[in-house]
TIRO-2110 file (N, C-alpha, C; in Angstrom, 1 decimal):
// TIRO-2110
6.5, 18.7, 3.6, N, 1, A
6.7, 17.5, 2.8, CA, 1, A
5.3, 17.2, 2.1, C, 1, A
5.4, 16.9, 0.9, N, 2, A
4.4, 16.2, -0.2, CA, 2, A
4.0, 14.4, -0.2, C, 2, A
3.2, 13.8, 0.7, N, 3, A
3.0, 13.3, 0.6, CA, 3, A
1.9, 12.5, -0.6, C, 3, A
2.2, 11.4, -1.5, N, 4, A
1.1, 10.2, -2.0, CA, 4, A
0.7, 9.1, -1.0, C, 4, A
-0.3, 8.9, -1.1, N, 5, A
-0.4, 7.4, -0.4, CA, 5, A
-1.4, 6.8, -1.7, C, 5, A
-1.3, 5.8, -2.3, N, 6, A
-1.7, 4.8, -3.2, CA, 6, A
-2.4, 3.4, -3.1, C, 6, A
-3.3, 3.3, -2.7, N, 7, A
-4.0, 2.2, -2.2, CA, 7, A
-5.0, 1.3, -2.9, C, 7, A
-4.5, -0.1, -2.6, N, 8, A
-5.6, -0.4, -3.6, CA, 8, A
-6.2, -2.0, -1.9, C, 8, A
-7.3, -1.9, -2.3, N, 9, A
-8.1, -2.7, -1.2, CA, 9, A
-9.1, -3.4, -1.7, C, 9, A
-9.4, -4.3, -0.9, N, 10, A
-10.6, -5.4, -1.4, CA, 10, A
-11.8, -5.6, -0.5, C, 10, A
-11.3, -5.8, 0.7, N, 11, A
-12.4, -5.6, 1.8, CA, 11, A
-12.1, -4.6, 3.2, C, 11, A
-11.5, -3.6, 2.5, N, 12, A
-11.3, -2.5, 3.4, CA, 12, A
-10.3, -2.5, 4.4, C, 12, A
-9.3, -3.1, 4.8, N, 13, A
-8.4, -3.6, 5.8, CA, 13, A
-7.4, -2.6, 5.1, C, 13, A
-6.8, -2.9, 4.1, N, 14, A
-5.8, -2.1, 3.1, CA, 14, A
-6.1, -1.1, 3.7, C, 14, A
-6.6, -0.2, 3.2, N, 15, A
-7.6, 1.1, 2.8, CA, 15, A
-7.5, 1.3, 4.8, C, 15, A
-7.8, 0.8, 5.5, N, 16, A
-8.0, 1.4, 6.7, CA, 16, A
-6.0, 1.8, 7.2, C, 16, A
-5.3, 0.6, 6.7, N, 17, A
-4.1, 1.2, 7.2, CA, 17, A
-3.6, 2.2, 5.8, C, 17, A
-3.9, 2.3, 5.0, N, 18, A
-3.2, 3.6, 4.1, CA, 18, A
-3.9, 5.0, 5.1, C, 18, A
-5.2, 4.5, 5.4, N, 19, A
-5.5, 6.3, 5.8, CA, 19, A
-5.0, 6.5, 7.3, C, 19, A
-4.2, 5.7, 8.0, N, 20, A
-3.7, 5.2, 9.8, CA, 20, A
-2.5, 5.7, 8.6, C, 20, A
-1.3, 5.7, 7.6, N, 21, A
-0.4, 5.9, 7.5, CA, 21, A
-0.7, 7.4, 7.2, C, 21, A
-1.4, 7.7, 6.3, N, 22, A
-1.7, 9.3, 6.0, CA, 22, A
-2.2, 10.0, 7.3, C, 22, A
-2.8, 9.4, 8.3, N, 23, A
-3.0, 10.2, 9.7, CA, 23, A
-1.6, 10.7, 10.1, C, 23, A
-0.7, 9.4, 10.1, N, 24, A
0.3, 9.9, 11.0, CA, 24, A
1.6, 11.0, 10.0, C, 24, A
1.3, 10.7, 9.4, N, 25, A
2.2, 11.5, 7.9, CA, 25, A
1.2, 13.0, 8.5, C, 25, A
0.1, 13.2, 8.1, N, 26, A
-0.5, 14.6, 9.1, CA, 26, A
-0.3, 15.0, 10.2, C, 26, A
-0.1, 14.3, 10.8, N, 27, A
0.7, 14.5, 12.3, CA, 27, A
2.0, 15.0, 12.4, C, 27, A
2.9, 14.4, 11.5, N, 28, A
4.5, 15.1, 11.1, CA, 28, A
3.8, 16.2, 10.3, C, 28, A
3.1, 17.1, 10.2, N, 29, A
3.1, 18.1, 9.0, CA, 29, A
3.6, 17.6, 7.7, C, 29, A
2.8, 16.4, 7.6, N, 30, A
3.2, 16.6, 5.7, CA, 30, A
1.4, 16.8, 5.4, C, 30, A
1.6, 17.3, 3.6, N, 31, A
0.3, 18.0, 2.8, CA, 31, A
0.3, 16.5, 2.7, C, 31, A
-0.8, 15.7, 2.8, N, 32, A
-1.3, 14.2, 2.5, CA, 32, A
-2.8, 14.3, 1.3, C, 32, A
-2.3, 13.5, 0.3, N, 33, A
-3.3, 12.9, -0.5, CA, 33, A
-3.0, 11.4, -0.3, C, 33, A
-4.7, 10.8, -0.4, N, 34, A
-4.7, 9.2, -0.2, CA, 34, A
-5.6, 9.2, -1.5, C, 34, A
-5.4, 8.1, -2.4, N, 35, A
-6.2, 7.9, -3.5, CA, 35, A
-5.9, 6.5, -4.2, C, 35, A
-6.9, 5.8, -4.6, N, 36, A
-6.7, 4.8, -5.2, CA, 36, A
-6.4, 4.1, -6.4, C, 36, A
-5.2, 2.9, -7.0, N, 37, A
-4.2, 3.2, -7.3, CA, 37, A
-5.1, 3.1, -9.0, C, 37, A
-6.2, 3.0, -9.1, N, 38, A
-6.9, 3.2, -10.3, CA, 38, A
-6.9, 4.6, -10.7, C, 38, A
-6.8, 5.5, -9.3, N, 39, A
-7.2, 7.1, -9.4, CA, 39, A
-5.6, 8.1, -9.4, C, 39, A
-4.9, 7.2, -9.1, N, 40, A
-3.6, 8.1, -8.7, CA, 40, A
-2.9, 8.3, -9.9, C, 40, A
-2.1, 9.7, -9.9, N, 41, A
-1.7, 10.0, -10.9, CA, 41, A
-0.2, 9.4, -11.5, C, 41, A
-0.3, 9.1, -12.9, N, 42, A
1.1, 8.8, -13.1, CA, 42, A
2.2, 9.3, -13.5, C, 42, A
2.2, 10.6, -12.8, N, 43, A
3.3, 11.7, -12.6, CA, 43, A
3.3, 12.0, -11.2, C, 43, A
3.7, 11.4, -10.2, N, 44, A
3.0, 12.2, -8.8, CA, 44, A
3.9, 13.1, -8.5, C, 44, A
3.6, 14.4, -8.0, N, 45, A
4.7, 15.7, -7.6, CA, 45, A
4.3, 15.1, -5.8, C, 45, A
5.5, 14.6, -5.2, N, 46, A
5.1, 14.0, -3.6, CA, 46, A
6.9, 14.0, -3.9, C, 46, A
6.8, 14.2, -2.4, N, 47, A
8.7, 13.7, -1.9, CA, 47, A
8.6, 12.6, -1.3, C, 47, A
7.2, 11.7, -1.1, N, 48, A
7.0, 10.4, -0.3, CA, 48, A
5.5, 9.8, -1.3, C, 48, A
6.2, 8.5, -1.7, N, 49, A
5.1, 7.8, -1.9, CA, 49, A
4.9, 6.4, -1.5, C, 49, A
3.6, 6.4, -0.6, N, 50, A
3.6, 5.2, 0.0, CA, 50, A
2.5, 4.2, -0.7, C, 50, A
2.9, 2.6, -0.8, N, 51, A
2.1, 2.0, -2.0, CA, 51, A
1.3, 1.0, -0.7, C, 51, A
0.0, 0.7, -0.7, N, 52, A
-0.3, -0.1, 0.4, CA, 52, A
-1.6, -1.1, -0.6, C, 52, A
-1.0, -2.6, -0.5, N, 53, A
-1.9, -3.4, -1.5, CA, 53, A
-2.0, -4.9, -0.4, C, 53, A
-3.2, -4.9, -0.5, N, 54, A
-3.4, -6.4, 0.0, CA, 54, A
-2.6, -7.6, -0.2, C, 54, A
-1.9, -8.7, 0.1, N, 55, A
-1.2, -10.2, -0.6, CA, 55, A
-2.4, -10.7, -0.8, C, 55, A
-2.2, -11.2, -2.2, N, 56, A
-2.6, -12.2, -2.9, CA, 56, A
-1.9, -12.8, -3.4, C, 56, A
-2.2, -14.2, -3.2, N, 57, A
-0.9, -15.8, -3.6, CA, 57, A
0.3, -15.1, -3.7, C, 57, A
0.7, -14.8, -2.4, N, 58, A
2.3, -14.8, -2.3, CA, 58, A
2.5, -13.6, -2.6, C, 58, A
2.0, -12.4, -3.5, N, 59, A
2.0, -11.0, -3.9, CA, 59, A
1.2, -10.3, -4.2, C, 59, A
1.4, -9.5, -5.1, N, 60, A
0.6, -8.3, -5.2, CA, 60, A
-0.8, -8.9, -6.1, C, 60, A
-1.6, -8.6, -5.9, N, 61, A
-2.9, -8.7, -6.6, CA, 61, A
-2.8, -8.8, -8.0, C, 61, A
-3.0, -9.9, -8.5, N, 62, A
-3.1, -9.4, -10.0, CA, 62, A
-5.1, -9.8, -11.1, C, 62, A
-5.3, -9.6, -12.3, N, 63, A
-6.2, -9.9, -12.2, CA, 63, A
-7.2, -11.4, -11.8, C, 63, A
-6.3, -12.4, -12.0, N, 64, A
-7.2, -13.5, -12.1, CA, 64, A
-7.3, -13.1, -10.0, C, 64, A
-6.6, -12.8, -9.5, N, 65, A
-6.8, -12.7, -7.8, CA, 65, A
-7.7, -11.9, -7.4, C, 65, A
-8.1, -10.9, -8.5, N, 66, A
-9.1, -9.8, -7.9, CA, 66, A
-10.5, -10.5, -8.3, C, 66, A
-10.3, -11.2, -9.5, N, 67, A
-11.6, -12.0, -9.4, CA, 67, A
-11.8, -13.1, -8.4, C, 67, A
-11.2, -13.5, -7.8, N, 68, A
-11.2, -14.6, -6.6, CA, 68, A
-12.1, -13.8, -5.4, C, 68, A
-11.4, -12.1, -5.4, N, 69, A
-11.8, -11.3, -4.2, CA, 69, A
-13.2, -11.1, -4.1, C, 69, A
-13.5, -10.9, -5.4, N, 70, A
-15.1, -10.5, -6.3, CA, 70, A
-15.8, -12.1, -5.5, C, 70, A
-15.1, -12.5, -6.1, N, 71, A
-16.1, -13.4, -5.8, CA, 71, A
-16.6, -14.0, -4.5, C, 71, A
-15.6, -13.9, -3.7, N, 72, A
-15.5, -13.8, -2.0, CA, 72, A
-16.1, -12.6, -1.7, C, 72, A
-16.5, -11.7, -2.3, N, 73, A
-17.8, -10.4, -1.8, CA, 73, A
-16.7, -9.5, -1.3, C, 73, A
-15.3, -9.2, -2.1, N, 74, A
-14.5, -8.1, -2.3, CA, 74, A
-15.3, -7.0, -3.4, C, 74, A
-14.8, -5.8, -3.2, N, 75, A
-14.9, -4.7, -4.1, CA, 75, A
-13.7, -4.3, -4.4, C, 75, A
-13.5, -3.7, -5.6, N, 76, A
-12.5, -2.5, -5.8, CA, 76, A
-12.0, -2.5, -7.3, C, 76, A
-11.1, -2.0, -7.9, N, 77, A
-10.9, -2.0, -9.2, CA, 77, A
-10.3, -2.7, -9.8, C, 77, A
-10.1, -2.5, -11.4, N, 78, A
-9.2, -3.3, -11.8, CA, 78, A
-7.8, -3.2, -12.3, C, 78, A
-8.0, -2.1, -11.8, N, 79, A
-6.3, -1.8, -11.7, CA, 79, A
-5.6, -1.1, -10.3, C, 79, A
-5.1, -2.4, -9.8, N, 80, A
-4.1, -1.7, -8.7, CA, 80, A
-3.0, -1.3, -8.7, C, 80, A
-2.6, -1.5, -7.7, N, 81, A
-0.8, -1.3, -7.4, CA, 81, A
0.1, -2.0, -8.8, C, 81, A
-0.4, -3.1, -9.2, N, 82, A
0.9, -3.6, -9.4, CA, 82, A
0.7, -2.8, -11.3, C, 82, A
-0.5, -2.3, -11.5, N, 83, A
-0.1, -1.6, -12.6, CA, 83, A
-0.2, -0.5, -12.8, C, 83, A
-0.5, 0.1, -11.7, N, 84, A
0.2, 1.5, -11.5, CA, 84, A
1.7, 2.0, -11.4, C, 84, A
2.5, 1.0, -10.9, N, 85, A
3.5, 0.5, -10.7, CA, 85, A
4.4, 0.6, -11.8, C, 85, A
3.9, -0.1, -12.4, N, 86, A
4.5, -0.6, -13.8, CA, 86, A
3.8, 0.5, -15.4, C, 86, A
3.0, 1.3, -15.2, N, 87, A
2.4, 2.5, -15.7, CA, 87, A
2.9, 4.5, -15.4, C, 87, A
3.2, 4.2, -13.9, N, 88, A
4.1, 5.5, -13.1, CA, 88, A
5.2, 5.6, -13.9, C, 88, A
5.2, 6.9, -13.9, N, 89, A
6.6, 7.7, -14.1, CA, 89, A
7.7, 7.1, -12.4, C, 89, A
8.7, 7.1, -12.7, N, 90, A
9.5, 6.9, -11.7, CA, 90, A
9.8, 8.5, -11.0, C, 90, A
9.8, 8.7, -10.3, N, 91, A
10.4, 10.1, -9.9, CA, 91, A
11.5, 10.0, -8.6, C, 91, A
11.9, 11.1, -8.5, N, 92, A
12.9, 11.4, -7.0, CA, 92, A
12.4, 10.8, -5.6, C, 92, A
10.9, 10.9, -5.9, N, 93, A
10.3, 10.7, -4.6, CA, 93, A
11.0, 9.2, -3.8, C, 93, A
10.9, 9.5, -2.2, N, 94, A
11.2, 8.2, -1.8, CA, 94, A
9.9, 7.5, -2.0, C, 94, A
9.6, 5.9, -2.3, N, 95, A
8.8, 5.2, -2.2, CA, 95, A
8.8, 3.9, -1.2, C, 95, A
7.8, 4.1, -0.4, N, 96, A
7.7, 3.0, 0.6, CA, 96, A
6.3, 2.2, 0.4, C, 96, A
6.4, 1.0, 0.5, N, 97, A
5.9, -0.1, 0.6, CA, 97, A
5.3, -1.1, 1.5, C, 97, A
4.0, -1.0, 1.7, N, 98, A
3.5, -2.0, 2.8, CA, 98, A
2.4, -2.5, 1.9, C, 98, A
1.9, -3.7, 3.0, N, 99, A
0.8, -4.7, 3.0, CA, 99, A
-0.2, -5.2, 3.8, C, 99, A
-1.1, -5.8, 3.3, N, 100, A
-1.4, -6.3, 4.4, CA, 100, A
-1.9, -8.0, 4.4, C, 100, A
-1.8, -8.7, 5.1, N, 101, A
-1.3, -10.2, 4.8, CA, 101, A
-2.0, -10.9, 6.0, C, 101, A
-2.4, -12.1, 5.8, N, 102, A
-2.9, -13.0, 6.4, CA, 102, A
-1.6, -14.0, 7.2, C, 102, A
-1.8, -14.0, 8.8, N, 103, A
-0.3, -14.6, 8.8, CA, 103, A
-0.7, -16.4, 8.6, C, 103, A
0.5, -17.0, 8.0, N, 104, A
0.3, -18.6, 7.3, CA, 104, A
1.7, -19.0, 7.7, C, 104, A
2.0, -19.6, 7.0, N, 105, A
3.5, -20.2, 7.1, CA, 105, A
4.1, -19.9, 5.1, C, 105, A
2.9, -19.8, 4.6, N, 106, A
2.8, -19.4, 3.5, CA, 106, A
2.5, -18.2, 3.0, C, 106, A
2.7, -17.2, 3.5, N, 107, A
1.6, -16.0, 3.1, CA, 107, A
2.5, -15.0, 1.7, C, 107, A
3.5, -15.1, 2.1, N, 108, A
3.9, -14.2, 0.8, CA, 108, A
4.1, -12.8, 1.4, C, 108, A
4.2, -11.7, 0.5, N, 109, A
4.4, -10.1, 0.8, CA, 109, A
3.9, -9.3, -0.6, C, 109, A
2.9, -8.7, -0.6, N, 110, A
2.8, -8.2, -2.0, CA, 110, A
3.5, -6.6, -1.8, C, 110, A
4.2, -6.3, -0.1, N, 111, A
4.8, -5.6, -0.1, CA, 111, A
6.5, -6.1, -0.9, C, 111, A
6.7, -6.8, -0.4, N, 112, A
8.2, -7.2, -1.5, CA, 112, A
7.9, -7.2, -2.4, C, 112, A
6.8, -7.9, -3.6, N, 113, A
6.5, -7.8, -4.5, CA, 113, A
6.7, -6.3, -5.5, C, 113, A
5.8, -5.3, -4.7, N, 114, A
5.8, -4.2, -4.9, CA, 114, A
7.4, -3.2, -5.1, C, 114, A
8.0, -3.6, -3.9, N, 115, A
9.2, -2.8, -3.9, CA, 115, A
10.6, -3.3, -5.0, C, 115, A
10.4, -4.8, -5.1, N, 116, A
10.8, -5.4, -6.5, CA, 116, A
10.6, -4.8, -8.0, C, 116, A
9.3, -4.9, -8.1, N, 117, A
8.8, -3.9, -9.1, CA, 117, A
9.3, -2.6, -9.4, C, 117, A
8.8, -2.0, -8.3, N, 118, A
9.2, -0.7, -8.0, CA, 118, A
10.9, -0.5, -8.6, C, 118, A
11.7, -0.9, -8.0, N, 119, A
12.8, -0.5, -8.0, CA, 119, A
13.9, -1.0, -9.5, C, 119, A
12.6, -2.1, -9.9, N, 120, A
12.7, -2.3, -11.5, CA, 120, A
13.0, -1.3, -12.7, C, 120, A
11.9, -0.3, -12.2, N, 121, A
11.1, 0.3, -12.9, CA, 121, A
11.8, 1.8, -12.6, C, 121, A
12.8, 2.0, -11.6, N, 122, A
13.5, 3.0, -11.4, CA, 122, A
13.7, 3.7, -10.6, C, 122, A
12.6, 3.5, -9.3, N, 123, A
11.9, 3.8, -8.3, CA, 123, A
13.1, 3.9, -7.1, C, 123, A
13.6, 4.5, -6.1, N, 124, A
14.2, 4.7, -5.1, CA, 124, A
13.1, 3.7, -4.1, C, 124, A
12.9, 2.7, -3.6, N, 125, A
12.0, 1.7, -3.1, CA, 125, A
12.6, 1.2, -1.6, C, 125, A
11.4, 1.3, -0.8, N, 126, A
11.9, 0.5, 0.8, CA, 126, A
10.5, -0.1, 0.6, C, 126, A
11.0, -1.2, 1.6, N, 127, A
10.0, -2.1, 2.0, CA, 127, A
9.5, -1.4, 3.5, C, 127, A
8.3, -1.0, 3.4, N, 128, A
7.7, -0.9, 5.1, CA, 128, A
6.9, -2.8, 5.9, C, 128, A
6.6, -2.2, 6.4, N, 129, A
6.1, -3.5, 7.1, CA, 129, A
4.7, -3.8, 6.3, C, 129, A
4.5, -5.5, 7.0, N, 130, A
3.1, -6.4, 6.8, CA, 130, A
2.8, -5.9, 7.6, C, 130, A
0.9, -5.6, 7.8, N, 131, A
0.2, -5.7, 9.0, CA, 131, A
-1.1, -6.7, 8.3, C, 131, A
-0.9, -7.6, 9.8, N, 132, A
-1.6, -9.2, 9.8, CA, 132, A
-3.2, -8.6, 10.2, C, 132, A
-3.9, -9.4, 9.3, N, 133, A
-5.5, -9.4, 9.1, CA, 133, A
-5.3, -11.2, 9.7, C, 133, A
-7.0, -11.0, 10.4, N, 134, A
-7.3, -12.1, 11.1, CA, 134, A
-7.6, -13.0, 9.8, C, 134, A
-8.1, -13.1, 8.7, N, 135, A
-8.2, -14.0, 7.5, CA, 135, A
-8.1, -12.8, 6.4, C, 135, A
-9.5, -13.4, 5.0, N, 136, A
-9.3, -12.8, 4.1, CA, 136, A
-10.1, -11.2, 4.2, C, 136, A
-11.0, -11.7, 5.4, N, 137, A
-12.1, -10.3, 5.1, CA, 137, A
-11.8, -9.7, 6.6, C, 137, A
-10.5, -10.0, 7.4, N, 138, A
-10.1, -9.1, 8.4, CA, 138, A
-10.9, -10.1, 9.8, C, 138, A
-10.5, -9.9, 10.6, N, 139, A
-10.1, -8.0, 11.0, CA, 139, A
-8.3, -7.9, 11.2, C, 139, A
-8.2, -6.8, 11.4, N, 140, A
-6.8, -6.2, 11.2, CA, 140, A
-6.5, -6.6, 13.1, C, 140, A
-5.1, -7.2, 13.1, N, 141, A
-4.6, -7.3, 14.1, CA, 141, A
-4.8, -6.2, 15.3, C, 141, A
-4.9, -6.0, 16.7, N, 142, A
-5.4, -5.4, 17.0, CA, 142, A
-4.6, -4.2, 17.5, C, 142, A
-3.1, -4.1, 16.9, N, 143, A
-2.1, -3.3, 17.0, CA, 143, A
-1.7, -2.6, 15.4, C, 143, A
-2.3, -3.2, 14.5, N, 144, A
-2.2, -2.7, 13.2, CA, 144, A
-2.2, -1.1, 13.2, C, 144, A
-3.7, -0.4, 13.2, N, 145, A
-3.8, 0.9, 13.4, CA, 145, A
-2.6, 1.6, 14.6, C, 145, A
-2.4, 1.6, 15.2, N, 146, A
-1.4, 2.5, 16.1, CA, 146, A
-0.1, 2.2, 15.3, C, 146, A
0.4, 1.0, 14.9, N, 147, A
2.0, 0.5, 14.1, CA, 147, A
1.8, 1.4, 12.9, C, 147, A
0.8, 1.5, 12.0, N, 148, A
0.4, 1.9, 10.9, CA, 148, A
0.7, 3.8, 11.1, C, 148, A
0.0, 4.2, 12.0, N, 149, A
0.1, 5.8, 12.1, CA, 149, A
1.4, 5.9, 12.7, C, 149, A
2.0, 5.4, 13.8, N, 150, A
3.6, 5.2, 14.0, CA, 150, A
4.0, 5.6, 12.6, C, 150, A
4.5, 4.4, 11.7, N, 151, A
5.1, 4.2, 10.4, CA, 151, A
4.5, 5.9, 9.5, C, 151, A
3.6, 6.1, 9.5, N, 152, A
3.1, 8.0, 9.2, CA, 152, A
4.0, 8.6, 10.0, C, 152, A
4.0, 8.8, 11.0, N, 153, A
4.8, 9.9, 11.8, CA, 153, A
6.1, 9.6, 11.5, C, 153, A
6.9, 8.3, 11.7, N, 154, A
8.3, 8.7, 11.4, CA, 154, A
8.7, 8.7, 9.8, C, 154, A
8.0, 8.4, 8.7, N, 155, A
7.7, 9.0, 7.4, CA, 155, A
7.8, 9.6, 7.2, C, 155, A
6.7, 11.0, 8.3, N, 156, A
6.8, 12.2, 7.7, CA, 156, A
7.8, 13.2, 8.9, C, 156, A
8.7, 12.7, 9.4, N, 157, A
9.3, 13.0, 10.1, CA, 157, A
11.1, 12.8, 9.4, C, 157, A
11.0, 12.1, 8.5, N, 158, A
12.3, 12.1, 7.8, CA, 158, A
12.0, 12.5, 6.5, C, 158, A
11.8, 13.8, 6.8, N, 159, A
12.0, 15.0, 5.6, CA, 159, A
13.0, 15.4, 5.1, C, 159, A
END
């Protein structure tokens, strides 16, 4: 199996569970690329692509949000997920969807977001799970990473 993983991150939390999902997708024997969603291609040849974007206000990251990140001493680009998304060729590939989210009573899913989009746009789309960051700059719950490479292995395990 041909694995994508597509990531877009702000203070590294994202970015730590895309490469905990590409571990465990290695683990099932899939060929794994992780790249970011400014870098990723908009034709991808993968029979799995997994989209992993931080919540921002209730969703996916958009610009005026990434300037909020910036300014809170975030890094990353200016184009993520949600316009790669909306830029991608749609293909056969399955696409799955995660996030990662601050837990609120308000927090949102920029993984729903994503898979809405997605499946807009033509996409065969599942929602994977949220994994909860302690605030905006983390840290990542302390079960995140092991749920995360889980979620890899049975991935790349339904080939």
């Amino acid at each position: 199996m041909r694995a994508l993983v597509v990531v877009e991150s702000w203070f590294g939390n994202t970015a730590e569970i895309a490469e905990a999902i590409a571990d465990g997708l290695r683990e099932a024997g899939a060929d794994v690329d992780v790249t970011t969603a400014a870098s990723a291609p908009h034709e991808p040849s993968a029979d799995l692509v997994v989209v992993a974007a931080p919540t921002h206000n209730l969703g996916l990251p958009s610009p005026a949000s990434r300037g909020k990140a910036v300014e809170g001493g975030g890094s990353g680009d200016d184009v993520g997920v949600r316009e790669w998304l909306e830029t991608a060729t749609p293909t056969a590939a399955r696409l799955t969807c995660v996030d990662t989210v601050v837990a609120s009573m308000f927090s949102g899913s920029a993984a729903k977001a994503a898979q809405k989009l997605a499946r807009r746009r033509g996409w065969h789309a599942d929602r994977g799970p949220s994994f909860l960051v302690g605030g905006t700059k983390g840290p990542l719950a302390s079960d995140a990473i092991e749920t995360a490479l889980a979620l890899g292995r049975r991935l790349g395990s339904q080939a």
